[in-house]
C-alpha positions as CSV (number, residue, x, y, z in Angstrom):
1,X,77.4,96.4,4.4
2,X,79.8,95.1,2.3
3,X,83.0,92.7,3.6
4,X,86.1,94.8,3.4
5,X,90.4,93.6,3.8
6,X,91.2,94.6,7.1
7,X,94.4,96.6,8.0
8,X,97.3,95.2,8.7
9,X,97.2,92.7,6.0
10,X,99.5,89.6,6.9
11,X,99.1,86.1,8.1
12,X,99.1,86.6,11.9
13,X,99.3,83.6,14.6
14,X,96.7,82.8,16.9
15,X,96.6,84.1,20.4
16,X,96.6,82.4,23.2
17,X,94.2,81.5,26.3
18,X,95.3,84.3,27.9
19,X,95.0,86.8,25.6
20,X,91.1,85.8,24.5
21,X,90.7,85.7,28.2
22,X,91.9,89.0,29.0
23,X,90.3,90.4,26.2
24,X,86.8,88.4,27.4
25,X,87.5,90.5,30.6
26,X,87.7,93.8,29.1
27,X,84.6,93.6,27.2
28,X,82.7,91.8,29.9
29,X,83.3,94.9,31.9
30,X,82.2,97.4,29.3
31,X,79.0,95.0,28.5
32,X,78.8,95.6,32.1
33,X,78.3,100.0,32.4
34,X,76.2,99.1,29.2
35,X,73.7,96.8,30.6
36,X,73.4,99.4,33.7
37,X,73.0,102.4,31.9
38,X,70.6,100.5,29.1
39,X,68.4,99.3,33.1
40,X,68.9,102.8,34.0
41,X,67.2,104.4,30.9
42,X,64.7,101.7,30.6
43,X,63.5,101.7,34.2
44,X,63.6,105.3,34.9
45,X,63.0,106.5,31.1
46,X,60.4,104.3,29.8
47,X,58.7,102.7,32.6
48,X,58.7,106.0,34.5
49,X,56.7,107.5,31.9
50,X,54.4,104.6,31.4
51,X,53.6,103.7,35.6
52,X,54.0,106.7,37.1
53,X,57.3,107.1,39.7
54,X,54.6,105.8,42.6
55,X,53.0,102.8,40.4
56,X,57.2,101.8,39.9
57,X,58.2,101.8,43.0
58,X,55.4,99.8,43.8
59,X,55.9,97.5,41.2
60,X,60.0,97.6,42.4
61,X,59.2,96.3,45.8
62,X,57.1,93.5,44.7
63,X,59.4,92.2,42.6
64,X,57.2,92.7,39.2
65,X,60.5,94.1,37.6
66,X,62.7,91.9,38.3
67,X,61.9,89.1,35.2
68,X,61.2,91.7,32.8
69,X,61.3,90.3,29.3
70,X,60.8,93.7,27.3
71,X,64.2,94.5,29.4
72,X,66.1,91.6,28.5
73,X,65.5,91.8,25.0
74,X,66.6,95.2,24.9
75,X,69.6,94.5,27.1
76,X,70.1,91.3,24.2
77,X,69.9,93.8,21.2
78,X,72.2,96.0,22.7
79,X,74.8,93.7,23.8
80,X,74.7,92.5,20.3
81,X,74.8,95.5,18.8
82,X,78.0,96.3,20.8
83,X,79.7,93.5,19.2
84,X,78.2,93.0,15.6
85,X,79.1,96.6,15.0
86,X,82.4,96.3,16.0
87,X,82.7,93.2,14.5
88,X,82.0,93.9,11.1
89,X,83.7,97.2,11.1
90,X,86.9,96.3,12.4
91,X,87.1,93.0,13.6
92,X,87.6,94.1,17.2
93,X,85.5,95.1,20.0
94,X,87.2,97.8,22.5
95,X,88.7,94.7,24.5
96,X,89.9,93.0,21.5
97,X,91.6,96.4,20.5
98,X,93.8,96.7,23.7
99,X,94.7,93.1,24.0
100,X,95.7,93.6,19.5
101,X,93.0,90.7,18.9
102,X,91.5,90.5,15.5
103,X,88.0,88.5,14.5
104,X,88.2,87.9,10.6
105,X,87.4,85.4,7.6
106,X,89.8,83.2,6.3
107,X,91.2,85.9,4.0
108,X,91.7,88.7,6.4
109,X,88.7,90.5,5.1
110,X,86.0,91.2,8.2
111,X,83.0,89.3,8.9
112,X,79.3,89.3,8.3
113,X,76.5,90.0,10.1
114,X,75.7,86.4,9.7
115,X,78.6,85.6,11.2
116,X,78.6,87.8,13.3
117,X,75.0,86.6,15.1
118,X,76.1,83.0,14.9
119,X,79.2,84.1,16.7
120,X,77.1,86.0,19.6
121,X,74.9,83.0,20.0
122,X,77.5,80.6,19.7
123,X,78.8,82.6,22.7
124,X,76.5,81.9,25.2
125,X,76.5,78.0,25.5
126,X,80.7,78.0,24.8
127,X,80.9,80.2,28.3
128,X,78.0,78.8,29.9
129,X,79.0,75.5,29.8
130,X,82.1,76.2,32.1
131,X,84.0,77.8,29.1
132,X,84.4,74.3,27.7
133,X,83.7,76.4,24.2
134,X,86.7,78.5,24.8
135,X,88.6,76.1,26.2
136,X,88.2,73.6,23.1
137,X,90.7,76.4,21.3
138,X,93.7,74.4,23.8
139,X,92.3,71.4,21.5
140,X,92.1,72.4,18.6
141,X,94.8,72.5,15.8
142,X,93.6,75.5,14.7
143,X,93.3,76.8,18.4
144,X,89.6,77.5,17.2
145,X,86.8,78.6,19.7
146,X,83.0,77.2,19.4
147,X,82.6,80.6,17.9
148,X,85.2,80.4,15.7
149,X,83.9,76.7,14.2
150,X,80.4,77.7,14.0
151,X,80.8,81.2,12.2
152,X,83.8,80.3,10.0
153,X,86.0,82.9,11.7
154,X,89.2,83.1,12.9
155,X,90.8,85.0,15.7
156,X,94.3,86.7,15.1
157,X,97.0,88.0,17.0
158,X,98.4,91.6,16.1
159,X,101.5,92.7,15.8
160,X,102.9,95.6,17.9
161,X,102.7,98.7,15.8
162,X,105.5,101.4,15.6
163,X,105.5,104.8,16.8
């Protein structure tokens, strides 16, 4: 896919910690149904299929699900699927959208998918690490995230659009 300028065009300021955190929030809870309904389909879908519903009950009560790493690789894909597509089609996830938060390159134009995986993975130790990664934007002079360094993105603020 190729990189596209993203509408509004403009030089926009950064947002603040609040705003990325809010916006965090948002998605987080939308990651959140996803990762449920993705266990749901997976568990009763696939598994159900493959076990039998008595073999996967079984297999429930003793726990055997519980570290399944077909399932968290699928979860994994699909969480990053959520955001790369968003991402790299509009620089903003559903959270990003409400809260008028914009992911881009230096230019305005949207990201890769390059940039978009070191982003996601970025991700992961810059919230892990008690946010320090999100934090470090309070630091910064660019108020850049551990995302934002890595991946040679920036995060924008909006403005309010009329009508």
């Amino acid at each position: 896919m190729a990189v596209k300028q993203l509408k509004p065009v403009g030089d926009f300021p950064t947002p603040g910690l609040a705003g990325r955190l809010a916006s965090a929030f948002y998605d987080f809870l939308l990651c959140l149904g996803l990762v449920m309904v993705i266990t749901l389909l997976y568990q009763q879908g696939v598994l159900r299929q493959l076990y039998g519903s008595d073999t996967l009950r079984a297999m429930s009560e003793a726990g055997t699900l519980d570290h399944d790493p077909v399932l968290s690789i699928v979860v994994l894909l699909s969480l990053f699927a959520f955001f790369g597509t968003f991402w790299t089609l509009k620089g903003q996830t559903l959270g990003m959208q409400v809260w008028r938060l914009r992911v881009e390159q230096a230019e305005g134009h949207s990201i890769t998918w390059r940039q978009a995986v070191i982003r996601f993975l970025v991700a992961f130790p810059a919230w892990l690490l008690g946010g320090l990664g999100i934090l470090w934007a309070l630091w910064d002079r660019q108020s850049r995230t551990w995302q934002d360094i890595a991946s040679g993105t920036r995060l924008v603020k909006l403005p309010k659009t009329k009508g």
